[in-house]
C-alpha positions as a printed Julia matrix, in Angstrom:
185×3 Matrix{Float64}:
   0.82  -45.23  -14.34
  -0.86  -42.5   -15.76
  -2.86  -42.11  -12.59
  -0.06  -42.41  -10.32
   1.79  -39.1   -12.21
  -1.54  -36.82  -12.39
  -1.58  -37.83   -8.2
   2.16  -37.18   -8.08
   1.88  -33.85  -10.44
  -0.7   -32.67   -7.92
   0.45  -32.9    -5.21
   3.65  -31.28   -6.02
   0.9   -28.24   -7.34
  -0.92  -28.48   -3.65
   2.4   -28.3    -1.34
   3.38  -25.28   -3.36
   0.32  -23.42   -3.42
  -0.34  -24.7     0.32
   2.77  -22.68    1.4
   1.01  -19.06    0.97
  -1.5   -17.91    3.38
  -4.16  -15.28    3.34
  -3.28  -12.35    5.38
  -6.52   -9.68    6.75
  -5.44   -6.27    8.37
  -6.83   -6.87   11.97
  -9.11   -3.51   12.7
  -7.73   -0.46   14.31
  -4.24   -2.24   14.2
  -2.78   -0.03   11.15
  -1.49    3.14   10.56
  -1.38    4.86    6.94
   0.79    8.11    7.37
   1.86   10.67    4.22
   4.46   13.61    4.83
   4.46   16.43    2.12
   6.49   19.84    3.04
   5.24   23.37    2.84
   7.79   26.03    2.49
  10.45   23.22    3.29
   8.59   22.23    6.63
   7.02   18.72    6.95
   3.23   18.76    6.82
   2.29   15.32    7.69
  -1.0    13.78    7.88
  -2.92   10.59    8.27
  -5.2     8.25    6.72
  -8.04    6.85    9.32
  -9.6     4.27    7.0
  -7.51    1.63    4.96
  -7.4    -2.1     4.8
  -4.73   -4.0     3.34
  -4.65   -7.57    2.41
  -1.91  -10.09    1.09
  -1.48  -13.76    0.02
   1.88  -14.2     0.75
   4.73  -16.94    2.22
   8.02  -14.6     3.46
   9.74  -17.92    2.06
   8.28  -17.39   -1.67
   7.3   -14.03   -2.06
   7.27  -14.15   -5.95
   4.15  -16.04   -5.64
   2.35  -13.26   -3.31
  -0.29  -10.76   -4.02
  -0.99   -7.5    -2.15
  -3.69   -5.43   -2.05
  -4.67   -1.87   -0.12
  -7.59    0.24   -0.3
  -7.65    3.43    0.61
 -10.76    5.61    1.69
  -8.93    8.81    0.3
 -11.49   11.7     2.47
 -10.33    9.94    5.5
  -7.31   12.48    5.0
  -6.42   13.87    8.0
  -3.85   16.86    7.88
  -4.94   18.07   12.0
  -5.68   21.48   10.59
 -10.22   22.18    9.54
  -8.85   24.49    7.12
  -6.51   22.28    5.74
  -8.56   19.03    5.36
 -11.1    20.98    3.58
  -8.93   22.57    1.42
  -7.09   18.83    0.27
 -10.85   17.7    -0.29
 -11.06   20.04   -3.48
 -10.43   19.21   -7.54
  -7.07   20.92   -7.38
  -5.89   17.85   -4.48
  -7.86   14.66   -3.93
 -10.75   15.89   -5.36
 -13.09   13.34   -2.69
 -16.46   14.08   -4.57
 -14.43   12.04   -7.46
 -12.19    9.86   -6.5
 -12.97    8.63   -3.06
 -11.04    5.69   -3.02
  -7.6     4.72   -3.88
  -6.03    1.34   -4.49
  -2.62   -0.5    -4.71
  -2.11   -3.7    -6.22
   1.04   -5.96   -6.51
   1.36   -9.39   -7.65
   4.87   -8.99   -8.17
   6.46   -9.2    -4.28
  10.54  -10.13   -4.16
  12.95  -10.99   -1.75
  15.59   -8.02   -0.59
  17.29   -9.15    2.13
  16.26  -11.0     5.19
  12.57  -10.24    6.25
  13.08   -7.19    3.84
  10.66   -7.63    0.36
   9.53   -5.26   -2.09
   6.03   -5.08   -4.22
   5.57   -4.0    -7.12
   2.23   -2.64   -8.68
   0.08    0.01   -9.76
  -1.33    2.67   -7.37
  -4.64    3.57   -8.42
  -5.09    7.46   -7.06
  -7.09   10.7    -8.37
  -8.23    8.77  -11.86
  -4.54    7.91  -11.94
  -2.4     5.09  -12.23
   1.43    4.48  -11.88
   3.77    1.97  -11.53
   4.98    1.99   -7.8
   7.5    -0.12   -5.42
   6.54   -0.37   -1.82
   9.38   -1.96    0.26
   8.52   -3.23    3.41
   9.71   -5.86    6.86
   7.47   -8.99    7.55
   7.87  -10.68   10.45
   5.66  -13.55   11.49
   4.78  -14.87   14.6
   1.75  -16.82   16.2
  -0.87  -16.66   13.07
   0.28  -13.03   12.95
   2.26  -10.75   10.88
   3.36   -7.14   11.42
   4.56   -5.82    7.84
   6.22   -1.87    8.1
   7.23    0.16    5.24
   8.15    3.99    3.53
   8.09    5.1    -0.35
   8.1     7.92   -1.76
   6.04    8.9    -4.75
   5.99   12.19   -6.9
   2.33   14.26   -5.96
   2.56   15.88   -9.82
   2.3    11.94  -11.5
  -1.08   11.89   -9.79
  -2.51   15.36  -10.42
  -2.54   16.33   -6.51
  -2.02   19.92   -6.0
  -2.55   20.89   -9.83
  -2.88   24.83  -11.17
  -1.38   27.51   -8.65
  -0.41   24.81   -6.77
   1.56   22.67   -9.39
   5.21   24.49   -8.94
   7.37   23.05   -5.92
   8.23   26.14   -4.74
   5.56   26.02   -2.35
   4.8    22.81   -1.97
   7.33   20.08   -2.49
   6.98   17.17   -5.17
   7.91   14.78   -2.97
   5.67   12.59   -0.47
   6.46   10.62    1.9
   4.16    7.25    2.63
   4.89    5.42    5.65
   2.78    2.42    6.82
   2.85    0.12    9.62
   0.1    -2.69   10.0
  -0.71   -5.57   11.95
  -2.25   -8.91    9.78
  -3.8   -11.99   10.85
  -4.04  -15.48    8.36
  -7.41  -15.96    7.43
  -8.86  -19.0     6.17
């Protein structure tokens, strides 16, 4: 009898975990965008080099994990000047902090195909609480997942002295992200 419930108890604990696949960015299929503004004009820019992975089932998101990493001098603002300048101490400081990282093991249901993840972005030696909405939808061993937060710069010490005041340069920025994932495993 005893046997029979430990079988019973797991597999109840295998079809439940069994439901959650491991999700790999496929290479070259993402883009990582951020928008700040600069005397109340959008200044956009790009990051070339990210990878984002998840555990997830769009049927039982609370049970999902996801994960980015971001190679932070892979900043790309189309301007020399300007990507040399956000290299610096007073922005991303590269030398420093070359990487950043968001993690989430808290992912919930918003609406149809619509979740949202909560975690902590790692960025400039920094870390804050952050909610990342974004679509899933699956097809074919595939999953496209598209999102847009916002986050304050000043919370993570980008543009800091002469550049702290939003005058200039707003405090809001704009992350948008649209990737392409394929279950691994």
């Amino acid at each position: 009898m005893i046997r029979f419930v430990l079988l019973a108890v797991a597999c109840v604990l295998a079809s439940t975990t069994a439901q959650a696949s491991d999700w790999a960015m496929e290479a070259g299929a993402g883009r990582l965008e951020f928008a700040a503004t600069f005397e109340g004009n959008a200044a956009p820019g790009i990051f070339k080099e990210f990878d984002t992975r998840a555990h997830f089932d769009s049927d039982k998101p609370a049970g999902g994990r996801l994960d980015v990493t971001i190679v932070v001098k892979s900043a790309d603002m189309n301007s020399a000047d300007i990507n040399k300048a956000i290299a610096e101490p007073v922005w991303f400081d590269f030398a420093r902090f070359p990487q950043a990282e968001f993690h989430s093991a808290d992912i919930r249901s918003t609406a149809a195909n619509r979740y949202v993840a909560r975690g902590i972005l790692h960025l400039k030696g920094v870390q804050q609480p952050v909610e990342v909405p974004f679509s899933w939808t699956e097809a074919a061993g595939t999953a496209r997942m598209d999102g847009e937060f916002v986050v304050k710069r000043s919370a993570f010490g980008i543009g800091t002295g002469e550049w702290a005041s939003t005058k200039v340069i707003g405090p809001d920025v704009t992350i948008k992200f649209s990737v392409r994932l394929r279950k691994v495993g």
